[in-house]
C-alpha positions in Angstrom: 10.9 -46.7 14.3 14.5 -46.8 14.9 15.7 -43.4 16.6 17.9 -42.5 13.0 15.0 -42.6 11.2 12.6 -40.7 13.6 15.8 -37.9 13.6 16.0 -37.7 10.4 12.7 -37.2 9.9 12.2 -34.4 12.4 15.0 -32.9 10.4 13.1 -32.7 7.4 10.1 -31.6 9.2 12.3 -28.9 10.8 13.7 -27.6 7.8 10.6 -27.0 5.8 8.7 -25.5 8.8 11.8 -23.0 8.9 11.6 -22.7 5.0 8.1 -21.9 5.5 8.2 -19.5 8.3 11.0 -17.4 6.9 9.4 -17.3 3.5 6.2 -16.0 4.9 8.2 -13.0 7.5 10.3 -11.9 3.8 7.2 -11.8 1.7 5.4 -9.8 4.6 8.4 -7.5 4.9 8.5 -7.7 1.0 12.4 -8.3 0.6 12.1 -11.8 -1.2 14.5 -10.6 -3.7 17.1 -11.5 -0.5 16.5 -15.0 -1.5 18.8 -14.4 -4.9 22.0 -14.0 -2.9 24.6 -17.2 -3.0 24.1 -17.8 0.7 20.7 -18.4 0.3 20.6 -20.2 -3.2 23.0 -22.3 -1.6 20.2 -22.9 1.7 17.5 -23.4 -1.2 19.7 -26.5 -3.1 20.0 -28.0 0.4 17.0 -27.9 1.1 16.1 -29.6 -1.8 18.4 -32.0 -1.9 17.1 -33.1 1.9 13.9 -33.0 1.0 14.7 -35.4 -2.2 16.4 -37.7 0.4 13.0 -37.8 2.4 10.7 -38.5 0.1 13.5 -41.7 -1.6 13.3 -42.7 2.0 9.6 -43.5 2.2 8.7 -47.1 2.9 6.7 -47.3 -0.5 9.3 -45.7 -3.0 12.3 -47.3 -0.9 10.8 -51.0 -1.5 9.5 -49.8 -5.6 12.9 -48.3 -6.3 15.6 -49.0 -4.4 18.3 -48.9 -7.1 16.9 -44.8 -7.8 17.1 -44.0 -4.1 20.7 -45.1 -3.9 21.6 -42.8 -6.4 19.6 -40.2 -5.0 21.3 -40.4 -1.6 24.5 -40.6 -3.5 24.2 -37.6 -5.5 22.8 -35.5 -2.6 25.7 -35.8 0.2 27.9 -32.9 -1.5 25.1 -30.9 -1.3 24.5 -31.8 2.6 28.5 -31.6 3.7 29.6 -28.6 2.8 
């Protein structure tokens, strides 16, 4: 596996561990209603959009739909550079 892809990967992985993990502290603290601010509706469509771009990227989909995971990819970088 080239390095990109193992990075990217791990970035994915990162980011839904972290979704997880701060998800779990806010319910146990009980201030989910935090997660309705901008800032973190913002963090929520990201994460999203990078977890879209992981699944397009799997070998199976990328190979069945190529054409759908360009558009994907396409659609998502606004979300990812700002």
């Amino acid at each position: 596996m080239p390095l990109h892809k193992a990075a990217g990967y791990t970035c994915i992985v990162a980011s839904l561990v972290h979704a997880i993990v701060y998800l779990n502290a806010w319910a146990k603290a009980d201030t989910l209603h935090g997660m309705l601010e901008p800032t973190q509706v913002a963090g929520i469509m990201g994460g999203i959009a990078l977890l879209l771009i992981g699944v397009s990227t799997v070998p199976y989909i990328r190979r069945q739909r190529y054409e759908c995971m360009l558009r994907h990819l396409t659609s998502a970088w606004p979300c990812l550079t700002n």
